[in-house]
TITORMI-292487 format. One record per residue (C-alpha): z negated, x, y; residue number from 1. Coordinates in steps of 0.001 Angstrom, whole numbers, plus 524288, in hexadecimal, padded with zeros to 5 digits. Example, Ala and Ser with C-alpha at 12.3 -4.5 7.8 and 13.67 -1.06 7.14 Angstrom:
// residues 2
{w 7E188 u 8300C v 7EE6C resi 1};
{w 7E41C u 83566 v 7FBDC resi 2};
//
This chain:
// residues 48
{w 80000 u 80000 v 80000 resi 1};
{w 7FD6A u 80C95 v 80A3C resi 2};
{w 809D0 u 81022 v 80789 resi 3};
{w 810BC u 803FD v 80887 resi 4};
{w 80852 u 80289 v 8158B resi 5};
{w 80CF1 u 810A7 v 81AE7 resi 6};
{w 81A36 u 80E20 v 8173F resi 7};
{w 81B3C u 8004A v 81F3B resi 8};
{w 8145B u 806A9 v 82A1A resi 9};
{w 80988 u 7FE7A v 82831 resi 10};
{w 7FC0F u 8062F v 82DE4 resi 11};
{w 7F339 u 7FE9B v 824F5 resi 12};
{w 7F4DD u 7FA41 v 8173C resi 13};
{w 7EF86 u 7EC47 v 819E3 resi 14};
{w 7FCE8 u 7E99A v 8218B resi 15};
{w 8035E u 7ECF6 v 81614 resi 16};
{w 7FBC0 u 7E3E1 v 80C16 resi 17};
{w 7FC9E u 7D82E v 8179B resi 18};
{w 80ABE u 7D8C5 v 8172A resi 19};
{w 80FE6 u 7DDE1 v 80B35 resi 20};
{w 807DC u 7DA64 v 8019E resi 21};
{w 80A87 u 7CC49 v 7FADB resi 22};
{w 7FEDB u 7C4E2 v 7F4E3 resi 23};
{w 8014E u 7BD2B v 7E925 resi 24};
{w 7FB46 u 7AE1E v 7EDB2 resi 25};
{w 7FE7B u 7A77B v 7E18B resi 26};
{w 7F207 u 7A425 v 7D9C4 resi 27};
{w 7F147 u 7A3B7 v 7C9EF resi 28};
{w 7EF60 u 795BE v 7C7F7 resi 29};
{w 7E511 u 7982A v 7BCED resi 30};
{w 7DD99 u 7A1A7 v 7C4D1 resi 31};
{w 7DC9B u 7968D v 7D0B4 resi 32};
{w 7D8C9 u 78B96 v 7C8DC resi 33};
{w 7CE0A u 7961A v 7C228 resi 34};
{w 7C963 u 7993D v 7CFCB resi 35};
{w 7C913 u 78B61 v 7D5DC resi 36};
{w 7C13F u 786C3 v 7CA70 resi 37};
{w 7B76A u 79249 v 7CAC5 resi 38};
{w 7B531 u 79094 v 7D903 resi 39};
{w 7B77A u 783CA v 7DAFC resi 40};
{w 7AC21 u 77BC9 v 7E383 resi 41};
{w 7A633 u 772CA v 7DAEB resi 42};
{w 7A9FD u 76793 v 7E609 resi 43};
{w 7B93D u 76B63 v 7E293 resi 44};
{w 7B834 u 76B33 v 7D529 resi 45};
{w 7B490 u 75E19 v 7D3F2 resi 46};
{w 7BEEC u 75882 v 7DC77 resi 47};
{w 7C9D0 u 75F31 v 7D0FD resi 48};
//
């Protein structure tokens, strides 16, 4: 990433990451329905 940073002129890595770097936002369905149901309110469970 320094290097990639250097290269673009970039003075500070961060820059780099902000702009270059893509996040993947899809979620595994299983590991979302595991995480709503372990933290889940106990008010929002009951409404399912």
């Amino acid at each position: 990433m320094d290097l990639a940073a250097q290269l673009l002129g970039h003075t500070d890595p961060k820059v780099t990451i902000e702009h270059y770097i893509r996040r993947n936002e899809h979620v595994n369905p299983l590991t979302a329905e595991l995480l709503d149901r372990a933290f889940a309110r106990e008010d929002e469970s009951k409404s399912s």
